[in-house]
ZADO-206235 format. One record per residue (C-alpha): x, y, z. Coordinates in nm, 3 decimals, m for minus. Layout:
ZADO-206235
+---------+---------+---------+
|       X |       Y |       Z |
+---------+---------+---------+
|       X |       Y |       Z |
...
+---------+---------+---------+
END
This chain:
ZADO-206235
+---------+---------+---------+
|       X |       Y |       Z |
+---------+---------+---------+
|   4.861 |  m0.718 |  m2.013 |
|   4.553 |  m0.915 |  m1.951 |
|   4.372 |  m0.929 |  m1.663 |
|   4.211 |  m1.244 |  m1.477 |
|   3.998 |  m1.228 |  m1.169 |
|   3.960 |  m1.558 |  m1.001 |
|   3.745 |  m1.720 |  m0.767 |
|   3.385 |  m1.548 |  m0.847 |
|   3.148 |  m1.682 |  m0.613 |
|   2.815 |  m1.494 |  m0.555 |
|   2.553 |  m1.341 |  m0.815 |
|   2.537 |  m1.028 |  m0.743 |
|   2.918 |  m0.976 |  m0.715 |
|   3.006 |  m1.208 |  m1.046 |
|   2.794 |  m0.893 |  m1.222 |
|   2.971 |  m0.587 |  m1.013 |
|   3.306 |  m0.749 |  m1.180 |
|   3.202 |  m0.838 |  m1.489 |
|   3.094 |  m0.472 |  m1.541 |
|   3.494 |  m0.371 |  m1.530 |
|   3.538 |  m0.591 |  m1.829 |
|   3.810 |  m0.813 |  m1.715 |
|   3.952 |  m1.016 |  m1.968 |
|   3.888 |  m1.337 |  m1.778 |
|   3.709 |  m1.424 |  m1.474 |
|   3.793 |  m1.785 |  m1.265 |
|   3.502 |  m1.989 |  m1.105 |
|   3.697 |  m2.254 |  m0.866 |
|   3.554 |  m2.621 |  m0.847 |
|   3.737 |  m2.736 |  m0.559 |
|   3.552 |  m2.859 |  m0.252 |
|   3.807 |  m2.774 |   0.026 |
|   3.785 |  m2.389 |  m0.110 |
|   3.631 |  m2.117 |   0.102 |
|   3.568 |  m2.032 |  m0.302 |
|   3.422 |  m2.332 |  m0.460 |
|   3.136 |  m2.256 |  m0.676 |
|   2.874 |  m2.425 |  m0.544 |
|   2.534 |  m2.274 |  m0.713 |
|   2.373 |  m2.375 |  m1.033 |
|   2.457 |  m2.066 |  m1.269 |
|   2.647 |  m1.803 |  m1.329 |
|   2.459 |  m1.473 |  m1.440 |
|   2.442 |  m1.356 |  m1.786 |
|   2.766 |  m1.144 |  m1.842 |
|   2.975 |  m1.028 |  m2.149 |
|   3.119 |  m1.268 |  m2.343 |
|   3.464 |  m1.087 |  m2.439 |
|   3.516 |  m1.218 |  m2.045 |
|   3.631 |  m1.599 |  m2.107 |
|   3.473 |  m1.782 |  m1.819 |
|   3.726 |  m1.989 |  m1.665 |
|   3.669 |  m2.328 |  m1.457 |
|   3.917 |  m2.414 |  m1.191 |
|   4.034 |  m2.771 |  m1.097 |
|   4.242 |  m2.982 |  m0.843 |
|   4.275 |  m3.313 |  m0.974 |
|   3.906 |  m3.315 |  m1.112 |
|   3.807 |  m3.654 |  m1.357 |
|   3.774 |  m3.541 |  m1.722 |
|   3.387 |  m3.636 |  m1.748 |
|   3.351 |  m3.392 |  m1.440 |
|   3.536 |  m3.165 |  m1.634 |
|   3.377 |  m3.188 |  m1.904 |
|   3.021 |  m3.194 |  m1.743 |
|   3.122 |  m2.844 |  m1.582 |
|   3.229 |  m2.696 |  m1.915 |
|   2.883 |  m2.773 |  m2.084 |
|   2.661 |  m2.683 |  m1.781 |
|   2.862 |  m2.289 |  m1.776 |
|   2.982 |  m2.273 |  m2.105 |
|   3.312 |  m2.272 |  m2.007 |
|   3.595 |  m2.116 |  m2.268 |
|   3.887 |  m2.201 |  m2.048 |
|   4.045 |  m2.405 |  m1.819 |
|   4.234 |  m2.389 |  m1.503 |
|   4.437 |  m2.692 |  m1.425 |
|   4.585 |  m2.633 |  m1.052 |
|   4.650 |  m2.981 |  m0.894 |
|   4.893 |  m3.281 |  m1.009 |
|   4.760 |  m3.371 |  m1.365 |
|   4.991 |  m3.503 |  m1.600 |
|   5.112 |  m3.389 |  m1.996 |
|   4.839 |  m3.678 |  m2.067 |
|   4.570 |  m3.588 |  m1.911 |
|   4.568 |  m3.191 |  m2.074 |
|   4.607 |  m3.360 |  m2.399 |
|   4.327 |  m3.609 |  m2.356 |
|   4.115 |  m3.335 |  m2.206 |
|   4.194 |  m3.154 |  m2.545 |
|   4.067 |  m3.412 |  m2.737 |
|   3.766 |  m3.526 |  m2.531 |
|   3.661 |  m3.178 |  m2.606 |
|   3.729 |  m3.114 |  m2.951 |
|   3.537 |  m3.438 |  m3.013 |
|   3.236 |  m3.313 |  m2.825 |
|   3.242 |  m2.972 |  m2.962 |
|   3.402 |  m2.928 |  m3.336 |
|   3.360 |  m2.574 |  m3.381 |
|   3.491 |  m2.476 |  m3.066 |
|   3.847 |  m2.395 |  m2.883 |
|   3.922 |  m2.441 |  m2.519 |
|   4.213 |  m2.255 |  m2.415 |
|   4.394 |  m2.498 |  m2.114 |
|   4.615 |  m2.339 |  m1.829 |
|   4.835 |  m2.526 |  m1.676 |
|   4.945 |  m2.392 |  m1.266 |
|   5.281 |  m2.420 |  m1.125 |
|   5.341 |  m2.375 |  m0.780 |
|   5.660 |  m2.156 |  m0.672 |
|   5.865 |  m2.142 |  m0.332 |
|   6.225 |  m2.051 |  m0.350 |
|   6.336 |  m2.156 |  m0.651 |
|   6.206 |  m2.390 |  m0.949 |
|   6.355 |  m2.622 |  m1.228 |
|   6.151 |  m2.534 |  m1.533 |
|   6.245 |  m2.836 |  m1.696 |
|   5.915 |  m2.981 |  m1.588 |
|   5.757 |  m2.762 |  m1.819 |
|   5.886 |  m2.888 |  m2.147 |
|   5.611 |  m3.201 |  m2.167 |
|   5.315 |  m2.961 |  m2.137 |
|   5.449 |  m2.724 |  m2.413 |
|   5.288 |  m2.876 |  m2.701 |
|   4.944 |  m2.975 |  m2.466 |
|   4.865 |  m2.642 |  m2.265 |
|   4.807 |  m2.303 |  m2.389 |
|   4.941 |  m2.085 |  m2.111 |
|   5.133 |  m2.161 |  m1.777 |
|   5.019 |  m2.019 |  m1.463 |
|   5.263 |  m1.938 |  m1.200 |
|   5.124 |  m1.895 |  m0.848 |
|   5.314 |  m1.918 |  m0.526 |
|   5.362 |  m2.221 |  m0.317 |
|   5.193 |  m2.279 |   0.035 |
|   4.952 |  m2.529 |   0.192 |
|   4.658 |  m2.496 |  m0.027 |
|   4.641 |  m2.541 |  m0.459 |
|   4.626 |  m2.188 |  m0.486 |
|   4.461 |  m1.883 |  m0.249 |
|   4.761 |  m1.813 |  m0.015 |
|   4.783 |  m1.490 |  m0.052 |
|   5.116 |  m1.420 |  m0.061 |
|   5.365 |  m1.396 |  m0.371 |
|   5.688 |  m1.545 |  m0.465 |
|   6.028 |  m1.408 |  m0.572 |
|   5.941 |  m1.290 |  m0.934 |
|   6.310 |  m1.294 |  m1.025 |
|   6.326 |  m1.658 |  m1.048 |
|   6.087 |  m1.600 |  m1.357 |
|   6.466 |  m1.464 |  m1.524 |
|   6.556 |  m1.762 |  m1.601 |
|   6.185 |  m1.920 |  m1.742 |
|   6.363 |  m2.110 |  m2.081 |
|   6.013 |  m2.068 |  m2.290 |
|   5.843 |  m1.894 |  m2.509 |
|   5.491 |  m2.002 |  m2.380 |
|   5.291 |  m1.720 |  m2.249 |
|   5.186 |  m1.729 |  m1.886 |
|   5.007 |  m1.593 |  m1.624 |
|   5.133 |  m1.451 |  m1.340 |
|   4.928 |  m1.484 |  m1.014 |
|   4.969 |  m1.543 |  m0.638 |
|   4.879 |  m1.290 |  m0.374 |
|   4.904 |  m0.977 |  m0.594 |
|   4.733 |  m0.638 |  m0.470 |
|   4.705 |  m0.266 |  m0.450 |
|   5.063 |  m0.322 |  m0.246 |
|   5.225 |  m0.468 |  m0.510 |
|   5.121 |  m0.225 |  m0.791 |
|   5.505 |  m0.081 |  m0.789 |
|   5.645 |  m0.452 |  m0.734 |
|   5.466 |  m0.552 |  m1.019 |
|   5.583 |  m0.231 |  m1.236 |
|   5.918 |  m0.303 |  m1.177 |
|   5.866 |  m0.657 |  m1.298 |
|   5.639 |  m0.562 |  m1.602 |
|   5.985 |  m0.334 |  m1.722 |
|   6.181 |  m0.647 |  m1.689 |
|   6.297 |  m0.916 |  m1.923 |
|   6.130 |  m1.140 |  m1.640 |
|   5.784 |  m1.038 |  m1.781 |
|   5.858 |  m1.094 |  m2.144 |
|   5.631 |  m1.382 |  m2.207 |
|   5.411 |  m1.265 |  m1.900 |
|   5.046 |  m1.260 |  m2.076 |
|   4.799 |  m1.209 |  m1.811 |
|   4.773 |  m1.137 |  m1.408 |
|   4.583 |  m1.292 |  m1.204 |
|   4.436 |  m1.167 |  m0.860 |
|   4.227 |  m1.337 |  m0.655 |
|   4.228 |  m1.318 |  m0.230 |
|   4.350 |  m0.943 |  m0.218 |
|   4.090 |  m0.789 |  m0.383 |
|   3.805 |  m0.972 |  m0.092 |
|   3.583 |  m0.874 |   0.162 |
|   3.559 |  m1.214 |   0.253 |
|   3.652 |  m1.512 |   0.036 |
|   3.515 |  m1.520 |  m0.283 |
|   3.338 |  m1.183 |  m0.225 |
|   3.579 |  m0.905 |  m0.446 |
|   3.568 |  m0.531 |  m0.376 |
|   3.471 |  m0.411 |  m0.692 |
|   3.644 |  m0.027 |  m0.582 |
|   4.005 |  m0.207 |  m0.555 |
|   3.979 |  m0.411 |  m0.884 |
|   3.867 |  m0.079 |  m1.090 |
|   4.153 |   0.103 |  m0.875 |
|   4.403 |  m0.199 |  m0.999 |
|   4.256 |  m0.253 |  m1.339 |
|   4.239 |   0.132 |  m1.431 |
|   4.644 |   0.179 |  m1.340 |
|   4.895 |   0.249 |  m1.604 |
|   5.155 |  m0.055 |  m1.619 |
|   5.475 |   0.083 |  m1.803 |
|   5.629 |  m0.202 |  m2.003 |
|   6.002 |  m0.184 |  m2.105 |
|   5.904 |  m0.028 |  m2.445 |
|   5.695 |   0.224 |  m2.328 |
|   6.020 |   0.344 |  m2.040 |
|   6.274 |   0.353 |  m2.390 |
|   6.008 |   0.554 |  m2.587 |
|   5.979 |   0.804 |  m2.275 |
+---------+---------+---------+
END
């Protein structure tokens, strides 16, 4: 299970995480964020971690701009944007760069329950879903949803699973790992849990979270 940290904001901090090796770390572009990146660079750090850009109904040429400027290997799409737009954001970047694969992650947003039929036009466009849970902001509520409704996800595409996951829900998430639920789960993602204060991440609770054994299905059955 991969691991995603999202909504880096400060120097010093962006290094503290990127020392735990995380598999990908999410830099949110998003004025109305207590998270948005706002400074000119992000500091030298490994590049196993894919560096992921995060945003809400942002034009492609911003996009774009934003992926050369931070070297960007992923993207985070989190507000309203249509099957179109991910596949013209595909090609607007393999055009620009030849040699190079962007991996795009489409978010959505879950209350009570979901009709996953929506999904089916951003199969062949997006590379993973991202299921977070539903409140008043595009992401950063802090609070999850029911991960049972997940039971009845119809698709093979991988996804991420994210939305106000912490410490507290290490044996939640367990129990869901050992599910069929989790099947085609690829990655967590944690984000407002793991702060001081927004955008600031306790380095101590992500090692404590990333060093913890998750028992999948197979691993209960060979025990």
């Amino acid at each position: 299970m991969k691991l995603k940290v999202c909504g880096m904001k400060y120097q010093d901090n962006i290094k503290a995480v990127a020392a735990l090796q995380p598999d990908y770390l999410g830099f949110i572009f998003y004025e109305k964020s207590a998270r948005n990146f706002d400074i000119d660079s992000i500091p030298n750090i490994s590049e196993a971690i894919i560096k992921t850009g995060v945003f809400v109904n942002e034009t492609i040429d911003n996009i774009m701009d934003n992926i050369s400027k931070f070297k960007f290997k992923a993207v985070q799409l989190h507000g309203n944007e249509s099957p179109e737009f991910c596949r013209e954001l595909k090609e607007v970047f393999k055009t620009n760069n030849p040699n190079k694969t962007l991996e795009i992650i489409k978010v959505f947003s879950i209350k009570n329950d979901f009709n996953f039929e929506g999904l089916k036009p951003y199969e062949v466009v997006c590379d993973y879903f991202l299921f977070d849970t539903k409140g008043p902001l595009p992401g950063g509520n802090g609070y999850t949803f029911d991960w049972n409704i997940l039971k009845s996800y119809p698709s093979t595409k991988p996804f991420f699973l994210s939305g106000g996951i912490g410490l507290e829900e290490v044996e939640k998430l367990n129990e869901f790992i050992q599910s069929e639920a989790s099947k085609y789960c690829y990655a967590i993602d944690v984000n407002s849990q793991f702060e001081d204060a927004p955008g600031l991440k306790n380095s101590d609770k992500l090692k404590a979270f990333k060093t913890h054994k998750f028992l999948s299905a197979q691993d209960v059955q060979k025990s």
